[in-house]
N, C-alpha and C positions, 0 to 999 in steps of 0.2 A: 544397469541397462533397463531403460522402458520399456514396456508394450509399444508395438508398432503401429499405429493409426493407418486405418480403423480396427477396433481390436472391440471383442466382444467379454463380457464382467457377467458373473452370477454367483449365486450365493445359496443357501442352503435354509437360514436363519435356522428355525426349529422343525421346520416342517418332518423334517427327515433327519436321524439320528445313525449312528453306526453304520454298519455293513452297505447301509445304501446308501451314505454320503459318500463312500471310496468307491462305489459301484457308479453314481452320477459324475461324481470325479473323471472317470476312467470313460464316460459317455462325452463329456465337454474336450476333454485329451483327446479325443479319438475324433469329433469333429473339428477339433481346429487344426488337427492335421490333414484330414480328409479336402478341408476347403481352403488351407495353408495361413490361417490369420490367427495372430496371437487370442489369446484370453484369459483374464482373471477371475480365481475364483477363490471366494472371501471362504475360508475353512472354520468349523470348529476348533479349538484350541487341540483337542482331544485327538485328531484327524490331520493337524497339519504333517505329520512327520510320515505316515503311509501313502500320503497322495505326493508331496514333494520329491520322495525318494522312488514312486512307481509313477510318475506320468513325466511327458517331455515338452507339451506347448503352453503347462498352465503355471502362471506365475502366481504363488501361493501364498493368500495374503490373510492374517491375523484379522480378525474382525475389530478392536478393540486393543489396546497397551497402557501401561501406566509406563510413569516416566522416573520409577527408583532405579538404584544401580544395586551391583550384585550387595550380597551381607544381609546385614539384618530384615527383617520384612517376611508376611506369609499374609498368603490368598491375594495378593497383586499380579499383579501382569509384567515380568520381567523381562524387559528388549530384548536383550542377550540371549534367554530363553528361546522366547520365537524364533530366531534367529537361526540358532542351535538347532532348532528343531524342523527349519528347512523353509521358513517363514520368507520370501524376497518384497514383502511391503506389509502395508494395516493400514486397515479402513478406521477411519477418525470423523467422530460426531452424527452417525448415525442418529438415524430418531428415534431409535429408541436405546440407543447410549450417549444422549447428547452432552456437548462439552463445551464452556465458556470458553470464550476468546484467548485470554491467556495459557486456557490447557492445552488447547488446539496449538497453538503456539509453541509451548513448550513441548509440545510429544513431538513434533515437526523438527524441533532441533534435536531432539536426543534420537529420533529416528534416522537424522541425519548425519549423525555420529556414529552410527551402525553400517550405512550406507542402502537401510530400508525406505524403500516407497513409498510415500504418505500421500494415499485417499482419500480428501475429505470430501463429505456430505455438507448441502446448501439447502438452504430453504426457500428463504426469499429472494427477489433480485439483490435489496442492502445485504441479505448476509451473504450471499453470494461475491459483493464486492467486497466484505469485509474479510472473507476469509482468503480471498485471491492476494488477496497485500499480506496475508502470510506466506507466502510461495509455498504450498503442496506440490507436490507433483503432478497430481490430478486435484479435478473437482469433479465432484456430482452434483450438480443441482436439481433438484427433486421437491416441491411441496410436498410436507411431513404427509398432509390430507389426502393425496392420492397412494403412498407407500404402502402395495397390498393388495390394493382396488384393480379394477379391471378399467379406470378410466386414466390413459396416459398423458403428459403435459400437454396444456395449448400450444401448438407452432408461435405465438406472441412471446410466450417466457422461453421457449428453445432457442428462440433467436435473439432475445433480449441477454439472456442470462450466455451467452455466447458470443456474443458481442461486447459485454462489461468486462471478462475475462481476456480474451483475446486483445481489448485496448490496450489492459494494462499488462499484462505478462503474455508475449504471445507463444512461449514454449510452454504454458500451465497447458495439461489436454484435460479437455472437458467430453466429460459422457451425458448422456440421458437415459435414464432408467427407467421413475417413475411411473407403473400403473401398465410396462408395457406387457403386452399378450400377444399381440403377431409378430410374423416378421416382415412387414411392408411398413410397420411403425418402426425396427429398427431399422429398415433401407431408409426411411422417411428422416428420421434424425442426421442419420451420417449422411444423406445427401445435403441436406440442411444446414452442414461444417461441420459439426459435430465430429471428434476423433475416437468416439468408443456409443456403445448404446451396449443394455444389458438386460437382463428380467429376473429372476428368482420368483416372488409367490406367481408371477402369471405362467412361467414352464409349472410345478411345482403341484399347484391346484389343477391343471389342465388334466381331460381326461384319460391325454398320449402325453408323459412330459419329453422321452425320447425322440419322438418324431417332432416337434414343438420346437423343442432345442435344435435339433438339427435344421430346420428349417432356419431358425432364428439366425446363427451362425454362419448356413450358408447364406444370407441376405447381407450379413455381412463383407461376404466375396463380393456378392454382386456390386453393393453399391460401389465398393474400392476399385473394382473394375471400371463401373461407369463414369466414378467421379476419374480416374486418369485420361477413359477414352474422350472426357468433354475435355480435359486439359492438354488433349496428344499426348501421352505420356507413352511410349510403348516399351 
């Protein structure tokens, strides 16, 4: 089962280690129930199995997987594992765990053999088409060179790189992430089609990350509201 669109994604990367990645855990849990919209959040390996097993709206995903099977092998990323350990997707080709085409590929299938959620990260609008013709489940499109920054995508590549995916897969969901820090850039993307938007270093670095995230979150209700009331949906 997917994230429900619009659904809000964040992640932890290094910023924050132990007791207060199951503590922000339990912050993003508590807001996606408080404003009722799914979200993902990318775990440390180390932390997947305390936030899986204590929180209820957040679908907990592996940063990272290699594509061995059980047996021989040590210091790899075992599917199975994750899995085991309460893992329901993994994020693939991050920039700063980037992966050819083929690996991307191949982790996509063996994730699919699992019946794990495959995330991947985009760069450009071509890699963006080139990774959508492997069918992930998601895509994030994000320039490597804002990842971190306080400067989020152009509305040119949000709607560009949204429109290349949607031609050709239109069940692929696509997020924007990239550089965000308010939450009127996340309303701004999911009004913009967009089925997910998300932040990590912009909650993270922030001088309230709690108040931050919730805000981000709730902008998330809003916009899923507003985009039904333009469509009549009641």
């Amino acid at each position: 089962m997917l994230p429900r669109p619009p659904f809000f994604e964040t992640s932890v990367k290094n910023y924050i280690y132990g007791d207060e990645v199951y503590e922000y855990a339990k912050a993003v849990d508590a807001a996606a129930r408080k404003y009722d919209v799914d979200a993902i959040f990318i775990a440390p390996y180390t932390e997947i199995r305390r936030i899986a097993e204590n929180t209820d709206r957040l679908f907990v995903f592996a940063p990272y997987m290699d594509t061995l099977r059980p047996g021989r092998g040590m210091a790899d990323v075992l599917p199975e594992a994750i899995k085991a350990a309460g893992a329901t997707g993994v994020l693939l080709n991050h920039c700063e765990r980037p992966m050819s085409l083929p690996q991307i590929k191949a982790t996509i299938d063996r994730a699919n053999e699992l019946g794990l959620i495959t995330f991947a990260c985009a760069d450009s609008i071509p890699e963006t088409k080139a990774i959508a013709q492997l069918q992930p489940d998601i895509i994030n499109p994000e320039p490597s060179e804002l990842i971190g920054t306080d400067q989020a995508s152009d509305m040119g590549y949000v709607v560009e790189t949204l429109k290349v995916v949607k031609e050709m897969f239109p069940d692929i969901l696509v997020e924007q992430a990239a550089g965000i820090t308010t939450g009127s850039q996340i309303y701004d993307f999911i009004m913009a089609g967009n089925d997910a938007a998300g932040s990590a270093s912009g909650i993270l670095k922030s001088p309230d990350p709690f108040k931050l995230l919730d805000e981000m979150v709730f902008n998330v209700r809003k916009a899923k509201d507003d985009r039904e009331k333009a469509l009549g949906v009641r």
